[in-house]
N, CA and C atoms as a LAMMPS dump frame, in Angstrom:
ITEM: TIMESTEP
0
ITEM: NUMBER OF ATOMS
282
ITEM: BOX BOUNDS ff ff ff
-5.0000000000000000e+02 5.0000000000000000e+02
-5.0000000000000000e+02 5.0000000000000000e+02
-5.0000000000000000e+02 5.0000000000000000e+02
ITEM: ATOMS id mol type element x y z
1 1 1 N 0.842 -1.181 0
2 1 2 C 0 0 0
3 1 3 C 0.882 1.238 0
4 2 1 N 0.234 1.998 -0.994
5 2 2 C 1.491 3.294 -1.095
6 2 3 C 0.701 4.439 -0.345
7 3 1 N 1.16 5.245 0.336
8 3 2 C 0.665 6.596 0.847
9 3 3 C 0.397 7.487 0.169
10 4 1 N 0.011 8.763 0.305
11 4 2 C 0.062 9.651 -0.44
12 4 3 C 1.121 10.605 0.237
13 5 1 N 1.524 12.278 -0.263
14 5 2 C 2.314 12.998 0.329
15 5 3 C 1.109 13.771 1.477
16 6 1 N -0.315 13.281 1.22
17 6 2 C -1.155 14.205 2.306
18 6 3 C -0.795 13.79 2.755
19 7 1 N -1.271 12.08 2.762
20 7 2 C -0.884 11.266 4.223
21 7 3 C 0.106 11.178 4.858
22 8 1 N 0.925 11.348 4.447
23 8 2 C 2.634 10.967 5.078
24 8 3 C 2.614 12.466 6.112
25 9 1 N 1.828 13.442 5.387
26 9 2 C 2.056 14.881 5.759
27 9 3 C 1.216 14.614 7.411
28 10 1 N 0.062 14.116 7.363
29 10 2 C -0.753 13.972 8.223
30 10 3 C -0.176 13.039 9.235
31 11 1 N 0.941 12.315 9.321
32 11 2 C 0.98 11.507 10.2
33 11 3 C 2.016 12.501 10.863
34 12 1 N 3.099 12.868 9.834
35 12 2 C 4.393 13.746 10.673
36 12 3 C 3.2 14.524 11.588
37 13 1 N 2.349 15.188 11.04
38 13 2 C 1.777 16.688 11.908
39 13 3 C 1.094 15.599 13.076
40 14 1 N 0.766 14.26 13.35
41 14 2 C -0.178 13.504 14.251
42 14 3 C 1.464 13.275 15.373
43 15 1 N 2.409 12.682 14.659
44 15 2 C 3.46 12.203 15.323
45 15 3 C 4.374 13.633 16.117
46 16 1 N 4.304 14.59 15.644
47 16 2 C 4.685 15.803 15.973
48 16 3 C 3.739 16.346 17.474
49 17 1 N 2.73 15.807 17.558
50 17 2 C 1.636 16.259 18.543
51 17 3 C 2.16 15.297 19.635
52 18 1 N 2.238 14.001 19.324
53 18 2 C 2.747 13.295 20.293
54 18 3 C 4.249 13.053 20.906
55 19 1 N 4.879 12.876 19.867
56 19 2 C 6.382 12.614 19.738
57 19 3 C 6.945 14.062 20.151
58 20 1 N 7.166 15.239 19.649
59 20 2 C 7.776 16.195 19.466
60 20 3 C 8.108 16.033 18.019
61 21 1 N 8.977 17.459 17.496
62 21 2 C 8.819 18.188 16.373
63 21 3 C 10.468 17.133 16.176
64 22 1 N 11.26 16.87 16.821
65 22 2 C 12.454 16.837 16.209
66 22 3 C 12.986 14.789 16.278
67 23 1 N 11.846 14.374 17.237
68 23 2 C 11.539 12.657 17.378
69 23 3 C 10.402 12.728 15.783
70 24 1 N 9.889 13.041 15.601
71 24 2 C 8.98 13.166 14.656
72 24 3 C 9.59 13.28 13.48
73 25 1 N 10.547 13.837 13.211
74 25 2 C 11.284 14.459 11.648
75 25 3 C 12.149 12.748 11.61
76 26 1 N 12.719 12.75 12.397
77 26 2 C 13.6 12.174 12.57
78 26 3 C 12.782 10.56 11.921
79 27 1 N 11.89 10.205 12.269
80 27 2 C 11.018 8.89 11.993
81 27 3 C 10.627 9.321 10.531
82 28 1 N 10.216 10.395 10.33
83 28 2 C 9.923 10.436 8.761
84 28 3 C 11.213 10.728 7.928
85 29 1 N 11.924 10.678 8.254
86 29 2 C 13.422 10.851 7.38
87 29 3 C 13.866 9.481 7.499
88 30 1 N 13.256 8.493 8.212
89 30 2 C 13.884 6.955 7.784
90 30 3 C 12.49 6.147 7.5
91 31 1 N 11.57 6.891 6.754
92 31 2 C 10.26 6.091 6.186
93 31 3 C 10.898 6.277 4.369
94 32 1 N 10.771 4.976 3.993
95 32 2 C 11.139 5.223 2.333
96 32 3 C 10.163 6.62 1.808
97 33 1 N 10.692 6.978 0.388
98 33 2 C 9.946 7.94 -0.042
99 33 3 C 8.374 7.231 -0.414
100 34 1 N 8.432 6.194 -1.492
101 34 2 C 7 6.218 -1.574
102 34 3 C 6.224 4.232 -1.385
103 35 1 N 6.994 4.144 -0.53
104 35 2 C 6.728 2.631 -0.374
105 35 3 C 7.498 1.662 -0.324
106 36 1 N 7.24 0.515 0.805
107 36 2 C 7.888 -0.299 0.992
108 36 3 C 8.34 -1.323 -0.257
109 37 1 N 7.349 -1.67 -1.405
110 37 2 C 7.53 -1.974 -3.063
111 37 3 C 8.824 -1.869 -3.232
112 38 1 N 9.474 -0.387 -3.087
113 38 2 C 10.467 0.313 -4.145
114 38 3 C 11.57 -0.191 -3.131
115 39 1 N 11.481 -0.592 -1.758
116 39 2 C 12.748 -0.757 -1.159
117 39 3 C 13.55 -2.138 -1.535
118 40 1 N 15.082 -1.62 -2.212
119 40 2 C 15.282 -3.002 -2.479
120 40 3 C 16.354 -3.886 -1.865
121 41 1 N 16.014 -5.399 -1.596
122 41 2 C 16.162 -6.583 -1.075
123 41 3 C 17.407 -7.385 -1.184
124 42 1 N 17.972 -7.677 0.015
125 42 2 C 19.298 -8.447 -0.103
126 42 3 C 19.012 -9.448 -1.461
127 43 1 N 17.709 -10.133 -1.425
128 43 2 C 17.639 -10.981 -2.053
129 43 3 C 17.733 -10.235 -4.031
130 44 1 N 17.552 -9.118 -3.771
131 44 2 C 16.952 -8.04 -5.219
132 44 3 C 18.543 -8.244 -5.675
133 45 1 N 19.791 -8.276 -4.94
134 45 2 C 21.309 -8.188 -5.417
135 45 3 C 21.862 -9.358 -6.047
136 46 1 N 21.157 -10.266 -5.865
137 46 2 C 21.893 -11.608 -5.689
138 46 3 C 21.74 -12.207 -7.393
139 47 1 N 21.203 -11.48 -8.196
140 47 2 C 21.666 -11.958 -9.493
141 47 3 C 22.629 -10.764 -10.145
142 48 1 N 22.458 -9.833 -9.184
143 48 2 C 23.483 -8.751 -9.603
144 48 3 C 24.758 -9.357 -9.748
145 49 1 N 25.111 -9.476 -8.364
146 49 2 C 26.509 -9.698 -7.577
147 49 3 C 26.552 -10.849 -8.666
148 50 1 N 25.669 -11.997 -9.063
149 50 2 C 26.516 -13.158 -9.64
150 50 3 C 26.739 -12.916 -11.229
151 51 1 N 26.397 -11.892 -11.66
152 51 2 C 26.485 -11.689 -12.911
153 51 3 C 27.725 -10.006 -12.791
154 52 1 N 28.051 -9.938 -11.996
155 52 2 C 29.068 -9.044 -11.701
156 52 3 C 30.689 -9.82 -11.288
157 53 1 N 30.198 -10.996 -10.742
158 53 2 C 31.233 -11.997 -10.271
159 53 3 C 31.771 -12.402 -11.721
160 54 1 N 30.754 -13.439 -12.679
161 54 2 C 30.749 -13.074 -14.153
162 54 3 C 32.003 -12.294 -15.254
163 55 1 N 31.218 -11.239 -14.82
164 55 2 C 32.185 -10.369 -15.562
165 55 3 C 33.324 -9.939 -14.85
166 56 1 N 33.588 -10.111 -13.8
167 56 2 C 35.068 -9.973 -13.096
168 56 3 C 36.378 -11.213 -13.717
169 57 1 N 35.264 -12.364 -14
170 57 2 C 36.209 -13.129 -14.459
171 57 3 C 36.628 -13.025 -15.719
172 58 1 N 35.395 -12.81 -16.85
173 58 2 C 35.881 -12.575 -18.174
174 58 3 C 36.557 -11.682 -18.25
175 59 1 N 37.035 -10.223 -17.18
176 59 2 C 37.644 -8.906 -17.528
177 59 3 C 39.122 -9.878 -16.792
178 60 1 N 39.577 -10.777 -16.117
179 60 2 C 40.696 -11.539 -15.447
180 60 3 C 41.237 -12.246 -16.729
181 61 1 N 40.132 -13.264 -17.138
182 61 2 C 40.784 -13.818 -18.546
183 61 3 C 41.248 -13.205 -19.469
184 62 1 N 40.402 -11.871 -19.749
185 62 2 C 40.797 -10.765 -21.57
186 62 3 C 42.178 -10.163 -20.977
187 63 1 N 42.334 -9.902 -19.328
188 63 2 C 43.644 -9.341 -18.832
189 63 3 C 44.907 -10.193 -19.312
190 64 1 N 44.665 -11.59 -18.82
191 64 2 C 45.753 -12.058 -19.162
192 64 3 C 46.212 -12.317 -20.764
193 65 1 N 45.252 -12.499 -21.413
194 65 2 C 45.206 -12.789 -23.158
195 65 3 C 45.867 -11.436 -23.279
196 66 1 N 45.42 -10.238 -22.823
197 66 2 C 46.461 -9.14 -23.407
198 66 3 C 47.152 -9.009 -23.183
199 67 1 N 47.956 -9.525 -21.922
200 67 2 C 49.369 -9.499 -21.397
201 67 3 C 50.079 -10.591 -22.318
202 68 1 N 49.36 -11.454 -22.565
203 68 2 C 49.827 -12.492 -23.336
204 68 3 C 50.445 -12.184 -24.841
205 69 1 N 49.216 -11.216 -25.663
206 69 2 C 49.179 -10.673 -26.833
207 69 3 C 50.048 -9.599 -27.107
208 70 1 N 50.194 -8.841 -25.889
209 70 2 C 51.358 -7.523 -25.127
210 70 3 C 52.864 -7.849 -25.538
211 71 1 N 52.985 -9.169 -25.047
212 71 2 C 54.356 -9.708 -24.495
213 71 3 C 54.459 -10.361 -26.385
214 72 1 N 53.961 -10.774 -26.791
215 72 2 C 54.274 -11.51 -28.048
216 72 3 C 54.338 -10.262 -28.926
217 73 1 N 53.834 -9.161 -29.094
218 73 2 C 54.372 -7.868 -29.711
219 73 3 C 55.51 -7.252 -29.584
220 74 1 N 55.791 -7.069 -28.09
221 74 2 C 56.958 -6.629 -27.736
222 74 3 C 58.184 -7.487 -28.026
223 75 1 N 57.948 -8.288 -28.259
224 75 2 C 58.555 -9.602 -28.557
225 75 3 C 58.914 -9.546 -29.954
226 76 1 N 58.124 -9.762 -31.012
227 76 2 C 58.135 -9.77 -31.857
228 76 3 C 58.726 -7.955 -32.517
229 77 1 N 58.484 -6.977 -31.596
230 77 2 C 59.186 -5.809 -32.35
231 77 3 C 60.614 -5.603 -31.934
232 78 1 N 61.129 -6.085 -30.675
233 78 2 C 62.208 -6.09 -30.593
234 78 3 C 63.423 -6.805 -31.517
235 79 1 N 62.367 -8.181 -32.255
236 79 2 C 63.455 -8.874 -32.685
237 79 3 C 63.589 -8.48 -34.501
238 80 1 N 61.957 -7.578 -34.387
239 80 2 C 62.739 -6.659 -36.051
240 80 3 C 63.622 -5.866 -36.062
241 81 1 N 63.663 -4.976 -34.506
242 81 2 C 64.51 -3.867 -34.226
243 81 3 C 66.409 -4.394 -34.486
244 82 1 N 66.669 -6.021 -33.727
245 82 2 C 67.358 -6.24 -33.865
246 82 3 C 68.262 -6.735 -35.098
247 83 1 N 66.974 -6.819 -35.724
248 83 2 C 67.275 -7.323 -37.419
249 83 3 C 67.742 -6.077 -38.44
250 84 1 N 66.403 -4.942 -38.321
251 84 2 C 66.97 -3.679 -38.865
252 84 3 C 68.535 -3.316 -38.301
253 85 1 N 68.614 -3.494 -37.225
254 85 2 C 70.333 -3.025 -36.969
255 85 3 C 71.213 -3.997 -37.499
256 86 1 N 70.912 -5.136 -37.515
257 86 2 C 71.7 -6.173 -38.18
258 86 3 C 72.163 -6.024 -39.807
259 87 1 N 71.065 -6.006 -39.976
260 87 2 C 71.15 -5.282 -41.687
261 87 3 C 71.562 -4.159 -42.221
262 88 1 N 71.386 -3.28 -41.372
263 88 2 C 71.808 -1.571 -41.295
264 88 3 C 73.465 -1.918 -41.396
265 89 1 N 73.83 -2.553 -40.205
266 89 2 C 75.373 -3.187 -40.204
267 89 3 C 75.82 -3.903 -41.087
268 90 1 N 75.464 -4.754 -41.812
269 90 2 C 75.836 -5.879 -43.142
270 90 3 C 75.848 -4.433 -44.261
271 91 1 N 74.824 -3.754 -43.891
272 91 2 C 74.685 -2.947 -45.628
273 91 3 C 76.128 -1.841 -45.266
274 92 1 N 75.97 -1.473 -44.46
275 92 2 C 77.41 -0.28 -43.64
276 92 3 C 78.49 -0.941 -44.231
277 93 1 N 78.753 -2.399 -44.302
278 93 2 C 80.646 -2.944 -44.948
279 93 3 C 80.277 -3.299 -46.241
280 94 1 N 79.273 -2.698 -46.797
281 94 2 C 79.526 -2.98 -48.514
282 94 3 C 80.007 -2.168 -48.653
């Protein structure tokens, strides 16, 4: 059941008569805004978190494939680098 903003209005001004003005604020500042519906549930996370777990792993696997893919570049440009100087040197004693 959702309230309205009269009602919510009508209870602070009922709870204010009884409670005081600053016990009173205080209870309507920890009532959700418009219904208990919208408040959401340990249980509301739990396909979150496992589809977040999910993708923690596929972003662990693509990490290492690029370190992998990283290292075989660097790899592979160092050993043209060493070739261009190699050749640079062979062509230098003609």
């Amino acid at each position: 059941m959702t309230i309205s903003e009269a009602q919510r209005f009508d209870m602070q001004v009922g709870l204010r008569s009884h409670l005081g003005d600053d016990v009173a604020n205080i209870l309507m500042e920890h009532l959700p805004p418009s219904g208990w519906s919208d408040v959401a549930r340990k249980q509301d996370f739990e396909p979150i978190n496992y589809r977040i777990g999910n993708i923690e792993k596929e972003l662990t696997r693509i990490n290492g494939t690029l370190k992998v893919i990283i290292g075989g570049v660097l790899t592979v440009s160092a050993a043209i680098i060493v070739l261009l100087i190699q050749l640079n040197q062979n062509i230098s004693h003609l």
